[in-house]
N, C-alpha and C positions, 0 to 999 in steps of 0.2 A: 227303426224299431219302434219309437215312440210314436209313429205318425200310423205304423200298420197294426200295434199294439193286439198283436200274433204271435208270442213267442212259438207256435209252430212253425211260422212261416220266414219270419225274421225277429231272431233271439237277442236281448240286451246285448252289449259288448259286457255288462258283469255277471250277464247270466253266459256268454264264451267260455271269457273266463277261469269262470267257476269249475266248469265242466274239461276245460281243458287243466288244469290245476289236478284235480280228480284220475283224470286218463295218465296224466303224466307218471303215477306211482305206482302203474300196473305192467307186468314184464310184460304181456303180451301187447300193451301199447307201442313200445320200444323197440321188440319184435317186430313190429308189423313196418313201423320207417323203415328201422335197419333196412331189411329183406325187400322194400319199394326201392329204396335208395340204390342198393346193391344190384337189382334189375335193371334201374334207369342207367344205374352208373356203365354197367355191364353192357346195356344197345347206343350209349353215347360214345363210348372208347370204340367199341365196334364201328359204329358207324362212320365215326372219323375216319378212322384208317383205312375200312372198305374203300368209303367216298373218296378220301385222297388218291391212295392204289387206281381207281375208278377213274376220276379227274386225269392222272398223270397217262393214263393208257390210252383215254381218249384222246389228250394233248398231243401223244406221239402217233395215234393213228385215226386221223380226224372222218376215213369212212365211219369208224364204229362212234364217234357226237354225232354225226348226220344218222345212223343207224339205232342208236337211241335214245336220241332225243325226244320222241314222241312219249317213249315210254316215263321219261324223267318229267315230261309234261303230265301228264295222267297223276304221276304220284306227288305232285305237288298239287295239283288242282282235287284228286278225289277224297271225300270222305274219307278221314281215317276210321272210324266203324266198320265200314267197309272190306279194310286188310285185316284191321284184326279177327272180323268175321272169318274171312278166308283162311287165316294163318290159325286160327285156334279150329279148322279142319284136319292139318297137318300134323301141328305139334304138339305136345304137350301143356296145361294151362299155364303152371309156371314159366314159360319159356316164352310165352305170347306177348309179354311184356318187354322181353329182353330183345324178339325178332326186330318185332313193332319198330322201337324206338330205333333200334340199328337199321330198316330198311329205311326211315324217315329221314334219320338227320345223314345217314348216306348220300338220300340224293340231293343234299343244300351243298354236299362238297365236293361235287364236283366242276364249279365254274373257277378255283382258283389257277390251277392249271395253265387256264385258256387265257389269263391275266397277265402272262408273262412274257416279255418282249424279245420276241423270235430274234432281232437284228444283236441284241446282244447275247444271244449266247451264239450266233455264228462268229462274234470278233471272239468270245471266248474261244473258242476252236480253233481260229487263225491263230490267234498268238499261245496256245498250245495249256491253256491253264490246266489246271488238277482238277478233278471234280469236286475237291473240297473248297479248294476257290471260289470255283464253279458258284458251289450252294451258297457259301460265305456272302459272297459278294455280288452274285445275280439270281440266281433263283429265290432266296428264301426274301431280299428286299422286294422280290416282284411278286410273291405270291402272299406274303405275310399280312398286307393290311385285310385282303380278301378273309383271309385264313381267322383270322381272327376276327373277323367279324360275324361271320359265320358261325363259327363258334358260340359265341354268344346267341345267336340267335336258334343254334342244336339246340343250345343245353334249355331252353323253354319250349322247343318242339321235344324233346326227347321227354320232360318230365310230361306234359299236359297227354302226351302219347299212349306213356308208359301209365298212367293211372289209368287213364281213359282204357286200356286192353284190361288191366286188373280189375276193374269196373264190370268186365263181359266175360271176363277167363274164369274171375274169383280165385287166384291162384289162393296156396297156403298162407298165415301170416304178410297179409298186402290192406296196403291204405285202400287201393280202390275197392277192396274186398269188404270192409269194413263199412265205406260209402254207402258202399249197396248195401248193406246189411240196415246202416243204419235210415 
């Protein structure tokens, strides 16, 4: 800030702030998190579960990971401008941010699945265990570290997602809306 001495371009951290100090006492500021928050939160719980459901159907039917795996390349490699382009054809604006975010951190969850080691759940089988066993004690220690790493790394693809479509959608009450604005 001192060095471009711009506050257009790069603003003091007291002139931040100042301004954020200011926003914070306005309901339509508060609004407008909420309702980003509640979209991003709404395509990262989505996308989890799609992705997991997704993961575990490929694991049992490994034609359909050879079958689209091309497409889970593509959606990790393409522009997200790009879907949301697409997907604010479809839906509604509000809802671009919620797709968005759920098709994205969708496809990060599908490799835990594929992390877990076939040899022990056929002795599970042989010695006849419970499916809650099962999870207890072979599935969830083989897929968990995956799982959660993943995770973490959703929930920053799902927010930088979920703004970035608010940013081109302009849904009602949205931070990305506001960006653009300002």
């Amino acid at each position: 800030s001192l060095l471009v001495a711009q506050e257009l371009f790069i603003p003091s951290p007291r002139r931040v702030g100042e301004r954020l100090f200011a926003l914070a006492g306005s309901a339509v500021f508060w609004k407008a998190i909420g309702a980003t928050l509640l979209r991003i939160a709404a395509g990262y719980a989505g996308g989890m579960c799609l992705g997991s459901l997704f993961g575990l159907l490929t694991w049992r039917i490994p034609a359909l990971h050879r079958l689209f795996a091309p497409l889970l390349a593509l959606l990790r490699a393409a522009p997200v401008s790009s879907f949301i382009l697409l997907v604010l054809l479809w839906v509604p604006a509000g809802l671009v941010p919620v797709c968005i975010s759920t098709l994205l951190v969708a496809g990060l969850f599908d490799d835990g699945a594929h992390s877990m080691d076939k040899s022990l759940l056929e002795m599970a089988q042989v010695y006849r265990l419970s499916p809650r066993v099962r999870f207890r004690a072979i599935l969830w220690p083989s897929i968990r570290p995956v799982f959660l790493s993943t995770a973490s790394t959703a929930i920053g693809l799902a927010w930088k997602s979920g703004v970035a479509a608010e940013v081109l959608s302009h849904p009602a009450f949205s931070m990305g809306k506001a960006l653009y604005e300002s």
